[in-house]
Structures are given as structure tokens and as C-alpha cells.
C-alpha positions as CSV (number, residue, x, y, z in Angstrom):
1,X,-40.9,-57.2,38.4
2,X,-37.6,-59.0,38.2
3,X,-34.3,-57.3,39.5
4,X,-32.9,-55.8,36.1
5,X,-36.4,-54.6,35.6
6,X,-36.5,-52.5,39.3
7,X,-33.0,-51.2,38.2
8,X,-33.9,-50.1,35.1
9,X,-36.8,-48.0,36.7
10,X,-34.4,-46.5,39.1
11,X,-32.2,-45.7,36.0
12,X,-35.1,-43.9,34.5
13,X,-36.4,-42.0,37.5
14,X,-32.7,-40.9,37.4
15,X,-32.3,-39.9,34.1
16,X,-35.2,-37.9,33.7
17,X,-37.8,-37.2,30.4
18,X,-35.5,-38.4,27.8
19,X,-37.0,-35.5,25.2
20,X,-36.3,-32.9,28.2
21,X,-32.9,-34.3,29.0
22,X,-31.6,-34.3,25.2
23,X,-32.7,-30.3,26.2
24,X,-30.5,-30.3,29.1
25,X,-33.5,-29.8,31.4
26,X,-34.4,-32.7,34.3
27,X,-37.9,-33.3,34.6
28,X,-39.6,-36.2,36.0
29,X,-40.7,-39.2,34.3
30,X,-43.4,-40.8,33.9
31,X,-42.4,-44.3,32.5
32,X,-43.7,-44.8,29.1
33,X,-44.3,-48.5,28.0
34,X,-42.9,-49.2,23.8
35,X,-45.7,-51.0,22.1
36,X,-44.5,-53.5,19.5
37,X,-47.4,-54.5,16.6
38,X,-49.8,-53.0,19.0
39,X,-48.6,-54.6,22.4
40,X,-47.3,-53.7,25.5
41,X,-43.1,-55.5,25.8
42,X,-41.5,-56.0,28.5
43,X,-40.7,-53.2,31.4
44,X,-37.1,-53.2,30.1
45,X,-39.1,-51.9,26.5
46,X,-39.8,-47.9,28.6
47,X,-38.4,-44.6,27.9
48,X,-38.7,-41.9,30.6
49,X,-41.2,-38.5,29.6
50,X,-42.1,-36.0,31.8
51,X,-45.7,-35.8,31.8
52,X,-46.3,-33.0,29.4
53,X,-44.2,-34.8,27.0
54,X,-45.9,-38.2,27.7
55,X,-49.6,-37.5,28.5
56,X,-50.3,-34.1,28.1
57,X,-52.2,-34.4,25.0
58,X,-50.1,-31.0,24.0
59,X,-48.9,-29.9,20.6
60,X,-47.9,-26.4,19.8
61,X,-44.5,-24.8,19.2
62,X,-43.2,-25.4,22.9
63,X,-44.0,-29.5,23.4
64,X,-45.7,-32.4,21.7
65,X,-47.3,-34.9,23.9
66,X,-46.6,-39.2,22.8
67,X,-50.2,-39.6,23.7
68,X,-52.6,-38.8,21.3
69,X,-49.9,-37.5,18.5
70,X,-47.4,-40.0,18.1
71,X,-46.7,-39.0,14.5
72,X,-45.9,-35.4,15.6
73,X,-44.0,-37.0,18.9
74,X,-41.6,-39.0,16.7
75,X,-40.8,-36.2,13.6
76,X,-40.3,-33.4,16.5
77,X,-38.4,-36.0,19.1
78,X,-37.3,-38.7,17.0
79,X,-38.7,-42.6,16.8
80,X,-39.1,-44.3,20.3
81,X,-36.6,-46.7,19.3
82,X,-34.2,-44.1,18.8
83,X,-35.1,-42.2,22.0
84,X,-35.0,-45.5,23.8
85,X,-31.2,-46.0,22.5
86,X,-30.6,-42.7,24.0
87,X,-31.9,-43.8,27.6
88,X,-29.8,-47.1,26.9
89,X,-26.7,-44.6,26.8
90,X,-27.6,-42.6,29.9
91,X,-27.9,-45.0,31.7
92,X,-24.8,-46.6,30.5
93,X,-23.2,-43.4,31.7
94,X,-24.7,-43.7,34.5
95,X,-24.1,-46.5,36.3
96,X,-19.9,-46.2,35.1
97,X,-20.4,-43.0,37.2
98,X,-22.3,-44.4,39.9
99,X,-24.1,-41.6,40.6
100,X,-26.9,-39.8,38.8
101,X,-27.6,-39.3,34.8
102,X,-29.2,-35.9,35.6
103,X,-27.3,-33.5,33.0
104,X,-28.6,-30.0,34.7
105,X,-30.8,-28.8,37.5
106,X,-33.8,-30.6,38.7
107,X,-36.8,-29.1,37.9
């Protein structure tokens, strides 16, 4: 991994599950690889889930897993495009801060 890429994983460790965060609630992340047309993209191409929300393979009322229902994931959560914008901004916020995108208490 290059430099920006290391950072960027320290962002998301810092930010927390994206879907939890938009929540107000830190969990966290597992890092969570965007496929494009079926493939893995660069590391920079990640959004940060907590593992319920990543790999859980949940989907009832309280959470819906990314792995196996992405469908479900993306009408509930919103597209991983538009959830990786969202980590884009937090850790925009972030680093003008210089300190953590955590929004509540660490769970």
C-alpha cells in the first residue's frame, strides 16, 4: 500500500461504520472494498462497516448486512457510491480538525 492509501485506512478506522455513524453511533470498521463491473478498485475505492453491517449476513428491521443483500443494503443505507462520498466528507472534516471523525461514544 502507498502512503495516501495507509492514510485513508487510518481515516476509516477513525471514522467508524459509515451506516452506524450517519446513526450517530461509532462502531468499528471493517474496511469494505467497492467493486466496479465485478472487480475489486483500488484501496482508496473502501467504505468503513462495522461487521454486522458488512458481513453479518443480517436483514431484519434493526440492520441489513452489504454481504449477501446488497439490494436491501443500498435501498435501506443508500448506494456505496453515495455512502463512500459520505466517508470522503468525514474525513475531510477530519483531518481540518486534526483529530478524530468519531461523532459520539465509541462503542
Amino acid at each position: 500500500m502507498n502512503k495516501a492509501e495507509i492514510q485513508w485506512f487510518r481515516d476509516l478506522e477513525d471514522i467508524g461504520c459509515i451506516v452506524c455513524r450517519l446513526n450517530g453511533v461509532y462502531s468499528p470498521p471493517d474496511i469494505h472494498h467497492i467493486l466496479r463491473s465485478g472487480k475489486r478498485q483500488t484501496h482508496l475505492d473502501t467504505i468503513p462497516l462495522c461487521p454486522t453491517h458488512h458481513r453479518s449476513g443480517l436483514n431484519n428491521d434493526m440492520a441489513v448486512s452489504r454481504h449477501p443483500h446488497k439490494r436491501e443494503f443500498e435501498r435501506r443505507y443508500g448506494t456505496e457510491n453515495d455512502l463512500h462520498r459520505e466517508t470522503r466528507e468525514a474525513a475531510v472534516n477530519l483531518r481540518s480538525r486534526g483529530g478524530s471523525a468519531n461523532p459520539g461514544t465509541k462503542t
